[in-house]
FIKOLZA-1660 file (N, C-alpha, C; in steps of 0.1 Angstrom, whole numbers, plus 5000, padded with zeros to 4 digits):
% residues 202
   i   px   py   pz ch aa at
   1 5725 0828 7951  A  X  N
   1 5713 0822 7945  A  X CA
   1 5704 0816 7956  A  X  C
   2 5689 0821 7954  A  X  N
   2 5682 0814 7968  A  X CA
   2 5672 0803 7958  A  X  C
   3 5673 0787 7957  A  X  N
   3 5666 0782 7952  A  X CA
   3 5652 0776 7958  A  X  C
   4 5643 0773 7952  A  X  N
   4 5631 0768 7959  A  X CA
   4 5624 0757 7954  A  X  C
   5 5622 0741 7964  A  X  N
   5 5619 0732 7960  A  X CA
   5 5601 0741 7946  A  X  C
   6 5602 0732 7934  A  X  N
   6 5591 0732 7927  A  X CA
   6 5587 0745 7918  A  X  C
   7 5598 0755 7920  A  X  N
   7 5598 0767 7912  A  X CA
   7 5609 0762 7901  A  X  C
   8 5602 0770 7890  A  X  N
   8 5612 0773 7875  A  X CA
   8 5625 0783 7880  A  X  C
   9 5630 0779 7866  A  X  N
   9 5641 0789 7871  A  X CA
   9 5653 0790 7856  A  X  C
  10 5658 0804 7857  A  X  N
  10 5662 0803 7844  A  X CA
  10 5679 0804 7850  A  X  C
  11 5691 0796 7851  A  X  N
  11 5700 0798 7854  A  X CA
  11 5712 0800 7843  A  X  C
  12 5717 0807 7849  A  X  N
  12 5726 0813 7832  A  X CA
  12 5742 0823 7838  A  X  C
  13 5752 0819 7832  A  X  N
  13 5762 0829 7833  A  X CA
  13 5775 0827 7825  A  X  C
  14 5779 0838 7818  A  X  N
  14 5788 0836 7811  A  X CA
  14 5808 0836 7815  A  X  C
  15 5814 0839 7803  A  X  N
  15 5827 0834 7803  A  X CA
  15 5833 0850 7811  A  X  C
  16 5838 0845 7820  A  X  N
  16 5848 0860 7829  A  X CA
  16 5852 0868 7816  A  X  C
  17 5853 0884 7815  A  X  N
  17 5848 0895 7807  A  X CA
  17 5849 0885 7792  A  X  C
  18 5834 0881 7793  A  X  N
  18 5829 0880 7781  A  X CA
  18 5841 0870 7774  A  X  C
  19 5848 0864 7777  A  X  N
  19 5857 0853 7770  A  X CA
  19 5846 0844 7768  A  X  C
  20 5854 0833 7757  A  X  N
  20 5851 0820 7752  A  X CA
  20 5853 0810 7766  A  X  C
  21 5841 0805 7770  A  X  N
  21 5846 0791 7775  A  X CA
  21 5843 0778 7771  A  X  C
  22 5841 0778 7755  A  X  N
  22 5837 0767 7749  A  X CA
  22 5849 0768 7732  A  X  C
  23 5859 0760 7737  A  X  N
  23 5871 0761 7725  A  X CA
  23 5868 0750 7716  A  X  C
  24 5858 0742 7720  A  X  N
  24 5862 0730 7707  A  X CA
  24 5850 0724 7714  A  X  C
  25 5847 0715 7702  A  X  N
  25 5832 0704 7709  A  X CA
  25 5835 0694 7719  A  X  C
  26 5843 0692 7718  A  X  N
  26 5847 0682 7734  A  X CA
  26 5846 0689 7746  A  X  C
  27 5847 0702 7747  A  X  N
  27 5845 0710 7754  A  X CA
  27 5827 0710 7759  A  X  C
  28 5823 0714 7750  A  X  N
  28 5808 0714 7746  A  X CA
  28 5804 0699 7757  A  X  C
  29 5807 0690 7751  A  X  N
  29 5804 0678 7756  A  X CA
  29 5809 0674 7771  A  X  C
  30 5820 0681 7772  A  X  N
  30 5824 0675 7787  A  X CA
  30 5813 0680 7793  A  X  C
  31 5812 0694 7795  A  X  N
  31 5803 0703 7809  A  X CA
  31 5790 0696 7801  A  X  C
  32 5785 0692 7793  A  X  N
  32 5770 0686 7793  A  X CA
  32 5770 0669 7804  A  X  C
  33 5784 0665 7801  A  X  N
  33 5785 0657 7812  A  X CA
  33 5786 0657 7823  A  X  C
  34 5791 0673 7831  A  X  N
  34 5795 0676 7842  A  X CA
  34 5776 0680 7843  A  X  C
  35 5769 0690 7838  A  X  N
  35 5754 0689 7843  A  X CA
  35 5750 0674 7846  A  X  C
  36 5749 0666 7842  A  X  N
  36 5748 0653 7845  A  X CA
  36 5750 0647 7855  A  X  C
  37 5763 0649 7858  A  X  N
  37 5768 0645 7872  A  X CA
  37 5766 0652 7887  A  X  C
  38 5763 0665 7884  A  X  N
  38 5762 0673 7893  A  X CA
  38 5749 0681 7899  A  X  C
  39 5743 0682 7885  A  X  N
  39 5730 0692 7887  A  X CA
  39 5720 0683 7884  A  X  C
  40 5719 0670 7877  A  X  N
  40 5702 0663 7876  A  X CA
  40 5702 0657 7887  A  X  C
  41 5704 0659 7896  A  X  N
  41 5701 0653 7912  A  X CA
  41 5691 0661 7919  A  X  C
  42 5690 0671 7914  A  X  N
  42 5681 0684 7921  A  X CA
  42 5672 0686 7908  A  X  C
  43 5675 0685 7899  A  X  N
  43 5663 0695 7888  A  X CA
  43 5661 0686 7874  A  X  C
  44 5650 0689 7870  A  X  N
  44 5645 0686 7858  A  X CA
  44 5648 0697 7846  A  X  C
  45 5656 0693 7837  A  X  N
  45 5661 0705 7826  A  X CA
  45 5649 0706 7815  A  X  C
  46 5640 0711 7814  A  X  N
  46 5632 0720 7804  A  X CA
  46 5639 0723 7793  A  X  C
  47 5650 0732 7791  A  X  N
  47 5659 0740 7780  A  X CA
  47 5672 0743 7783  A  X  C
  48 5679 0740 7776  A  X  N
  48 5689 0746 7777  A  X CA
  48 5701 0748 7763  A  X  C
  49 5708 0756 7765  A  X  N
  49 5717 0760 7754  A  X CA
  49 5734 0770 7759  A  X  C
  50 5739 0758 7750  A  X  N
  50 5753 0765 7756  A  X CA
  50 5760 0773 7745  A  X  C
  51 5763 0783 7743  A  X  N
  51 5769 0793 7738  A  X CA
  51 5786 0793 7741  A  X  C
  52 5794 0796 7729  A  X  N
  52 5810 0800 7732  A  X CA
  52 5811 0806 7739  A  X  C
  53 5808 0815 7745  A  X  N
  53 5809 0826 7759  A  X CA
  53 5798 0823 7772  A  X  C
  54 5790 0819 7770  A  X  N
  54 5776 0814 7779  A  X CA
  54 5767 0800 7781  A  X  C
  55 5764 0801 7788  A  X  N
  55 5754 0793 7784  A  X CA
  55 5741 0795 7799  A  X  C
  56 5727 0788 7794  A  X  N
  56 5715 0790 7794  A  X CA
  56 5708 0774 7798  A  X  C
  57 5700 0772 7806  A  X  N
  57 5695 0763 7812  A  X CA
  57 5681 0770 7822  A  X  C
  58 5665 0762 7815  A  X  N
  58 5654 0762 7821  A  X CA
  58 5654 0753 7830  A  X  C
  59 5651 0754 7845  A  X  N
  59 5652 0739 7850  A  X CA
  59 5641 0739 7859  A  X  C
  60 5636 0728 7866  A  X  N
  60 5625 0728 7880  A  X CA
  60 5635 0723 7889  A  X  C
  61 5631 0728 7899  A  X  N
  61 5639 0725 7913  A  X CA
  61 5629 0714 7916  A  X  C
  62 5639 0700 7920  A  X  N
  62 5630 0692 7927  A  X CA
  62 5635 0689 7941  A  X  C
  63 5647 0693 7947  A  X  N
  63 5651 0692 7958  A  X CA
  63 5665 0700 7956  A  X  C
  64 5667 0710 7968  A  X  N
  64 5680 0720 7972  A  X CA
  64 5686 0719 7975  A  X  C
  65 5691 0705 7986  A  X  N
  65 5698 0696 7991  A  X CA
  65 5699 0681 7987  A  X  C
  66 5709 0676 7987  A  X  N
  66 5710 0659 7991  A  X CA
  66 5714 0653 8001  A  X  C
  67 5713 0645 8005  A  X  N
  67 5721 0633 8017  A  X CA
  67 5732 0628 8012  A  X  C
  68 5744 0630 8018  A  X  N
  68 5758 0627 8014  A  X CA
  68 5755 0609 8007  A  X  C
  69 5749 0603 8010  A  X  N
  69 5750 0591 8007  A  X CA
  69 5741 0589 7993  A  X  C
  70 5731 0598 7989  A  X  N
  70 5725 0596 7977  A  X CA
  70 5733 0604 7966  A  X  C
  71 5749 0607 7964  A  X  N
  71 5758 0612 7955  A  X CA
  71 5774 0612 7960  A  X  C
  72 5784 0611 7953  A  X  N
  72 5794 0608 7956  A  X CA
  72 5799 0624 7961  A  X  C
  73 5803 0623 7973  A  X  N
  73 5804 0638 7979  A  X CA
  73 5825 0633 7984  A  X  C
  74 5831 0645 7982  A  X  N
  74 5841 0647 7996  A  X CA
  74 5839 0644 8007  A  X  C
  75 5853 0640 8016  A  X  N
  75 5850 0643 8024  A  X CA
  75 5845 0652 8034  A  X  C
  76 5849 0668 8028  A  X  N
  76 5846 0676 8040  A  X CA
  76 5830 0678 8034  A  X  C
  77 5824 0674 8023  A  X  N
  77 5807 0673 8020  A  X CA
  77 5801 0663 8032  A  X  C
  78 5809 0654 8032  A  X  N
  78 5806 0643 8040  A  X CA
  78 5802 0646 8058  A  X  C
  79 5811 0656 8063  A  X  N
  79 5813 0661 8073  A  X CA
  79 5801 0672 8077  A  X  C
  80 5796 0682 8069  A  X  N
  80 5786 0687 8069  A  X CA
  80 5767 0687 8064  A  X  C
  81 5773 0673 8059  A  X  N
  81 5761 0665 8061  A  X CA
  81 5752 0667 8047  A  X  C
  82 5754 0671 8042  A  X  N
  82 5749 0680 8029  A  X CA
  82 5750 0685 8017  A  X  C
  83 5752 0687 8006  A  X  N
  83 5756 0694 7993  A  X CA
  83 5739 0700 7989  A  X  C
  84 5740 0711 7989  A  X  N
  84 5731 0720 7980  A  X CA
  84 5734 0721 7966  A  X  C
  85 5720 0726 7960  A  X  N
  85 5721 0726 7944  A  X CA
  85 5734 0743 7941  A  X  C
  86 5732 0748 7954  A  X  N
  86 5744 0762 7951  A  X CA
  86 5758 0750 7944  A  X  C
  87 5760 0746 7958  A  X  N
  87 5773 0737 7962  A  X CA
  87 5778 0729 7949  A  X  C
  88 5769 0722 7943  A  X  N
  88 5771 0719 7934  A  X CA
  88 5769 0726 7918  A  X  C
  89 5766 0735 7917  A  X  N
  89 5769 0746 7903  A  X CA
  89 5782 0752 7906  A  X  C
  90 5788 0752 7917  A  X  N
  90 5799 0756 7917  A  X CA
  90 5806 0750 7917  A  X  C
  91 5807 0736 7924  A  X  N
  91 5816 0726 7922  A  X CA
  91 5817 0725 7908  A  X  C
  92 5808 0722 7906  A  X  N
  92 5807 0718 7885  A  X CA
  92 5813 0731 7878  A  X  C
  93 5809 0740 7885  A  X  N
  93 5824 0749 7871  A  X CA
  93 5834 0750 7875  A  X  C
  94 5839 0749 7889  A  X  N
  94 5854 0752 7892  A  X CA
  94 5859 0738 7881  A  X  C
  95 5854 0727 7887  A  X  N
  95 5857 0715 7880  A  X CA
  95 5861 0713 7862  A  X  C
  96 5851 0720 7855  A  X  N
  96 5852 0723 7842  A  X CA
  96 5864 0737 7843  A  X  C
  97 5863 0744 7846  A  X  N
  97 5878 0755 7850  A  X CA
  97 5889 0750 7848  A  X  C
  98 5890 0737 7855  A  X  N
  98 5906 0731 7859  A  X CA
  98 5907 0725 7847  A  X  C
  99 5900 0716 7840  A  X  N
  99 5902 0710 7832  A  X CA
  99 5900 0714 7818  A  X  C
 100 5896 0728 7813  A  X  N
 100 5894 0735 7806  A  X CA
 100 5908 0741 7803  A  X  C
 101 5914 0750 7816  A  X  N
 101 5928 0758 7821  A  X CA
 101 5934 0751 7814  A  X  C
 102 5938 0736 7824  A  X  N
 102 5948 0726 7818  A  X CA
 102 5945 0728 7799  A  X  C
 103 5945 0724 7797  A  X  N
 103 5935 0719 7783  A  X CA
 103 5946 0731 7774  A  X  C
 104 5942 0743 7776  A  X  N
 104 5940 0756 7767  A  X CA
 104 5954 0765 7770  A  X  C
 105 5962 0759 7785  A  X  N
 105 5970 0770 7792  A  X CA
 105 5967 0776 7795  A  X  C
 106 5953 0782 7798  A  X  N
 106 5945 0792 7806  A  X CA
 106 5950 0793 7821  A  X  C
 107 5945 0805 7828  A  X  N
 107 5946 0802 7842  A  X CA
 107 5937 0815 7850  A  X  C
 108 5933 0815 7859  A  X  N
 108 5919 0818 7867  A  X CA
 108 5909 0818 7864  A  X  C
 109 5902 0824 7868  A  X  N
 109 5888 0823 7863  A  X CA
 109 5877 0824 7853  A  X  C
 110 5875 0812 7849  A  X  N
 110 5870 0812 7838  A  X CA
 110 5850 0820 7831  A  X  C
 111 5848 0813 7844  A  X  N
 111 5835 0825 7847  A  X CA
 111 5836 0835 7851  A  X  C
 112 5825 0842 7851  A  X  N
 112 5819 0852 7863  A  X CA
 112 5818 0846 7871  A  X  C
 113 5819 0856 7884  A  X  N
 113 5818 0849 7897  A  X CA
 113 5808 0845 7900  A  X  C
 114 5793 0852 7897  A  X  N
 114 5782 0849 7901  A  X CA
 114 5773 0842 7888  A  X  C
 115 5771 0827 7890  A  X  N
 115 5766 0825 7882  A  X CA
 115 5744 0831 7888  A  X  C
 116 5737 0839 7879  A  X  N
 116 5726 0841 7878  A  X CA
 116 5716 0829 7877  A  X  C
 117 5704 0832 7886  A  X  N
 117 5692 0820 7889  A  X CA
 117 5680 0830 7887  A  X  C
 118 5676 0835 7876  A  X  N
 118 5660 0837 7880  A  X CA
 118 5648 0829 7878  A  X  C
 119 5639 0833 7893  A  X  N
 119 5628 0826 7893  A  X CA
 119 5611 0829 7882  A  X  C
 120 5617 0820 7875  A  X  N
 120 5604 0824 7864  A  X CA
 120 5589 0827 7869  A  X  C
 121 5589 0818 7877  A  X  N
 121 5571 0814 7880  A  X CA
 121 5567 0817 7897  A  X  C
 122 5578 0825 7907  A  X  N
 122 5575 0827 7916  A  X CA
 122 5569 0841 7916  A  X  C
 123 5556 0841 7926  A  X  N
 123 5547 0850 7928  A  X CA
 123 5554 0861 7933  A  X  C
 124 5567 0873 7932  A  X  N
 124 5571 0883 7935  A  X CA
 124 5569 0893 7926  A  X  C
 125 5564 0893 7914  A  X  N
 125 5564 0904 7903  A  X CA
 125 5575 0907 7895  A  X  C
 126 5581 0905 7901  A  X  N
 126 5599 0907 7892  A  X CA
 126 5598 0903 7878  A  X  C
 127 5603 0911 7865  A  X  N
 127 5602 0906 7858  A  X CA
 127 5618 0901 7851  A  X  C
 128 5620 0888 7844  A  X  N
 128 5629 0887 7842  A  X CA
 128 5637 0889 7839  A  X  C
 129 5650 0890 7832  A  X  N
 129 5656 0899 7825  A  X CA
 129 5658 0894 7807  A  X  C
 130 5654 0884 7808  A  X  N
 130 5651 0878 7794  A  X CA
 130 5640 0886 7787  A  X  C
 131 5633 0894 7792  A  X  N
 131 5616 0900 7789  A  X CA
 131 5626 0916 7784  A  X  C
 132 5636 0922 7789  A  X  N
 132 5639 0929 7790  A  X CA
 132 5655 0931 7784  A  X  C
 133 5655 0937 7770  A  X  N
 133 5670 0933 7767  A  X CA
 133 5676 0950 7777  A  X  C
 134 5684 0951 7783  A  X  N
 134 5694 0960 7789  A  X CA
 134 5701 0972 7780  A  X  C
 135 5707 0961 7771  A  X  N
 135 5713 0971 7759  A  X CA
 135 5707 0980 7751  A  X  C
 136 5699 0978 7747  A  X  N
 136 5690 0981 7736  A  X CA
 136 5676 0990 7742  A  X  C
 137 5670 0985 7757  A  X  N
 137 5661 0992 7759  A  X CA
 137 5649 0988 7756  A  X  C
 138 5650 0976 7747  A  X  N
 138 5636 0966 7743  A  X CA
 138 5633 0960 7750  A  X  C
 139 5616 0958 7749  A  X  N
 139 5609 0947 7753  A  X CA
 139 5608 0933 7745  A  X  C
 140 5612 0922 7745  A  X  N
 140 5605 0909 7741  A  X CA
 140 5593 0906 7737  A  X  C
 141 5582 0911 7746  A  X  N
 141 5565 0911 7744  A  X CA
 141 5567 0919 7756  A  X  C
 142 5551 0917 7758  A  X  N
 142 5545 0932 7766  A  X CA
 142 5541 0929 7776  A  X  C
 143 5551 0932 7786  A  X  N
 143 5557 0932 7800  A  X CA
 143 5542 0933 7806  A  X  C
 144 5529 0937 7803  A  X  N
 144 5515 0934 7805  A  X CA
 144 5512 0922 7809  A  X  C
 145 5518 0913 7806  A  X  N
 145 5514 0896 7803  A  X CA
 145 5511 0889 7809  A  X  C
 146 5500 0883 7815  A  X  N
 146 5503 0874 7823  A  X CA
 146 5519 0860 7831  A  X  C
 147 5523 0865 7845  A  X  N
 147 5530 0857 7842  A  X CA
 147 5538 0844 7841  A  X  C
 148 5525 0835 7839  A  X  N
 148 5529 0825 7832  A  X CA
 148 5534 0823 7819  A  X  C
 149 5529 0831 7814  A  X  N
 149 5536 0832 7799  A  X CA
 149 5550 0834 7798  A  X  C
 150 5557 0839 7809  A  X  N
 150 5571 0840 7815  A  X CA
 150 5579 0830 7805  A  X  C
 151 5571 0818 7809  A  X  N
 151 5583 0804 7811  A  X CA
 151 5578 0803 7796  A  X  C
 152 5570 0802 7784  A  X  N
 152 5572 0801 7773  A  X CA
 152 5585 0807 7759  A  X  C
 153 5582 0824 7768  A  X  N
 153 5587 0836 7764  A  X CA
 153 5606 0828 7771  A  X  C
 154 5606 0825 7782  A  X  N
 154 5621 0819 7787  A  X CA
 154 5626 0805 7775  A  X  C
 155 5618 0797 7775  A  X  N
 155 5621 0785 7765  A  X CA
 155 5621 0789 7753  A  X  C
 156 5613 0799 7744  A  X  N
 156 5617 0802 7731  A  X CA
 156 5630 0811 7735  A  X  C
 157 5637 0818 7745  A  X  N
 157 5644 0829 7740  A  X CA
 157 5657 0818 7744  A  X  C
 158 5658 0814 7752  A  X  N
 158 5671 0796 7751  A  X CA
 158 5668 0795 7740  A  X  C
 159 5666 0793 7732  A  X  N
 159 5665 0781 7719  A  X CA
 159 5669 0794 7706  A  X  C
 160 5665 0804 7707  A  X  N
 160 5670 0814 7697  A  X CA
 160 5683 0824 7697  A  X  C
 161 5691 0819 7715  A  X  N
 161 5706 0824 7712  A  X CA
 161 5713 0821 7703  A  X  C
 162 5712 0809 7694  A  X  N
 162 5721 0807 7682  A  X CA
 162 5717 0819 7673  A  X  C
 163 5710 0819 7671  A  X  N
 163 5701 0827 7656  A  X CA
 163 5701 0840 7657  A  X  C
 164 5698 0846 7672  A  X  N
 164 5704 0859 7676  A  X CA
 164 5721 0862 7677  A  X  C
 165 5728 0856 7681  A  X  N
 165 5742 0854 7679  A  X CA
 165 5744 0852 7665  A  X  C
 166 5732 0850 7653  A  X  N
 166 5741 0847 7637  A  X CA
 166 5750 0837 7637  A  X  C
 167 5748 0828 7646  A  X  N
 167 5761 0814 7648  A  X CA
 167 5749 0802 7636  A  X  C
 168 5739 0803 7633  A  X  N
 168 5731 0794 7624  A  X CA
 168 5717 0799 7623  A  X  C
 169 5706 0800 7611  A  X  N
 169 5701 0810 7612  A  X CA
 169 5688 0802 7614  A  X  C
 170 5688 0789 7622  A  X  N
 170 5676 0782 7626  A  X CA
 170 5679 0773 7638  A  X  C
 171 5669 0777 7650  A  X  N
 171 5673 0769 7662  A  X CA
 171 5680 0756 7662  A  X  C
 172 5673 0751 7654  A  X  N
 172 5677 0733 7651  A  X CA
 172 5685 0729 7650  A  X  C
 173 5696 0741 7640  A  X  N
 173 5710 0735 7634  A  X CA
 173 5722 0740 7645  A  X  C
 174 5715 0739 7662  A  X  N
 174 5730 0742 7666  A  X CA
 174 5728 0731 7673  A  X  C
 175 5737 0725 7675  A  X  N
 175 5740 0716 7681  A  X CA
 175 5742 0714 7698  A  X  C
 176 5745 0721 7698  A  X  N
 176 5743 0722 7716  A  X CA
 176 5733 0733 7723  A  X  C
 177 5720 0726 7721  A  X  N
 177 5708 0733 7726  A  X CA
 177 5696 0718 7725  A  X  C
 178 5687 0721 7734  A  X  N
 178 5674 0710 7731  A  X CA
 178 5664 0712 7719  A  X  C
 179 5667 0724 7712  A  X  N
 179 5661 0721 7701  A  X CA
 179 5660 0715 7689  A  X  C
 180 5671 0706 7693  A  X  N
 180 5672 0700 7685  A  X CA
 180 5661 0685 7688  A  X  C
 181 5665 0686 7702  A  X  N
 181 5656 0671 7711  A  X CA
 181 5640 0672 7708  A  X  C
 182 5635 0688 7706  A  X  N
 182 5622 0690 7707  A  X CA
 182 5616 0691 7697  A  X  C
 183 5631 0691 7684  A  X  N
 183 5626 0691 7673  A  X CA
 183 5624 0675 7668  A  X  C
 184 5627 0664 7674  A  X  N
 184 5629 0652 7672  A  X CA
 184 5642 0644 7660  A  X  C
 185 5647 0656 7663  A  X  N
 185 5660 0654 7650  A  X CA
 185 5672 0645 7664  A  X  C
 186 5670 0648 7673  A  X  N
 186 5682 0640 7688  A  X CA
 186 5673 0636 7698  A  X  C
 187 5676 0625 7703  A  X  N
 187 5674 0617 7717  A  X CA
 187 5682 0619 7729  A  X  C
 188 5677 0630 7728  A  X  N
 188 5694 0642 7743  A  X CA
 188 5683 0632 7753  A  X  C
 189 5692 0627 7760  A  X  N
 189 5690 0620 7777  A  X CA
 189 5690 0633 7787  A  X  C
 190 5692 0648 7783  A  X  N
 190 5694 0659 7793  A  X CA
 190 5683 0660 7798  A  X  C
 191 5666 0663 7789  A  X  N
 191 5660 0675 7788  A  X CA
 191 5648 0661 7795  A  X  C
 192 5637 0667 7805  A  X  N
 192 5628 0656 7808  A  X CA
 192 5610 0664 7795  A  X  C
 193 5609 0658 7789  A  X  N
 193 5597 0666 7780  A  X CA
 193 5585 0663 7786  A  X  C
 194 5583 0654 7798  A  X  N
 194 5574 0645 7797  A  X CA
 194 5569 0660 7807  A  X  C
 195 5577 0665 7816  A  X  N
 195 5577 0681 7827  A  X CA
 195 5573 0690 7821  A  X  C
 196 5580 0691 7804  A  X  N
 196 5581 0708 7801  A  X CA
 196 5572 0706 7793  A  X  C
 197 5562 0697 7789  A  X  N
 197 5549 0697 7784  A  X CA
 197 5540 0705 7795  A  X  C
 198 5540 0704 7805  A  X  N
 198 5531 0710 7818  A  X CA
 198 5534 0724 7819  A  X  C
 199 5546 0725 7815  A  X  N
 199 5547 0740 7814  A  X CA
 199 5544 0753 7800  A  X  C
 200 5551 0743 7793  A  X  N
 200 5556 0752 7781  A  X CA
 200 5547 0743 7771  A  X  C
 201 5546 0748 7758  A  X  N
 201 5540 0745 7744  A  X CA
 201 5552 0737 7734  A  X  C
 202 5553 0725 7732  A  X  N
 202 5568 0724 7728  A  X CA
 202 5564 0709 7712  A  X  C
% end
């Protein structure tokens, strides 16, 4: 994943072949605490939504690196002078892994190896793969679009994995997503609205 101060970004990856990595709501809750601890050091969360097998996260890069002294690093972090926003998405699932494993009796890896970062709003043309379902061969809207409209079309399609999954047949009623926050039904401390107003229609 190559990140870039001040670009969007849609980061997402699911459970190694398609397994559950969300067994029970404490589950749910820990890794919203490990984002917490790990990943709002670098980014402003827009959306996000965690799925039994996956999960989904809109974010802004606000910095790619930290200074060992502005977050509690290892020692060998300590030594190299640095933790990147890579460094830490990986740290944060191996970490949820171990403590997951323990938990369930599981053992290896719980993800895919590669967790996915695409850049919504960088000027390369690429279109996302959210625009584009794979399986099916459909479009979302019409890949014509201007693309800023990117990051709208990205924050509605986070917010409609429950409803597309048939897990509840209205964004609001899942519980572990911001739509609930944007619906004013929760005061999630995750999501910054005051950012995703500048971007998105919310």
């Amino acid at each position: 994943m190559q990140f870039e101060k001040g670009y969007l970004y849609h980061i997402y990856n699911q459970g190694n072949n398609k397994q559950k990595i969300f067994f029970n709501r404490d589950n749910y809750l820990f890794f919203l605490e490990k984002i917490h601890t790990h990943i709002l050091l670098y980014v402003d969360v827009l959306a996000w939504c965690l799925m039994p097998n996956h999960f989904h996260f809109m974010v802004l890069v606000n910095k790619t690196e930290t200074h060992p002294m502005t977050s509690s690093h290892r020692m060998s972090e300590k030594r190299t002078g640095e933790r990147t926003l890579n460094n830490s998405i990986a740290i944060m699932l191996r970490s949820y892994t171990r403590a997951v494993n323990k938990e369930q009796n599981l053992s290896g890896s719980l993800f895919r190896q590669k967790t996915k970062a695409e850049c919504i709003n960088c000027p390369n043309g690429i279109t996302p793969s959210f625009i584009f379902n794979p399986t099916t061969g459909s479009h979302r809207m019409n890949v014509a679009i201007p693309e800023k409209q990117y990051l709208q079309v990205c924050f509605n399609y986070i917010h409609q994995n429950p409803v597309e999954a048939n897990l509840v047949k209205n964004a609001v009623d899942w519980e572990f997503s911001s739509a609930k926050d944007y619906a004013g039904l929760r005061k999630g401390k995750l999501i910054n609205k005051k950012i995703a107003k500048q971007y998105v229609e919310i």
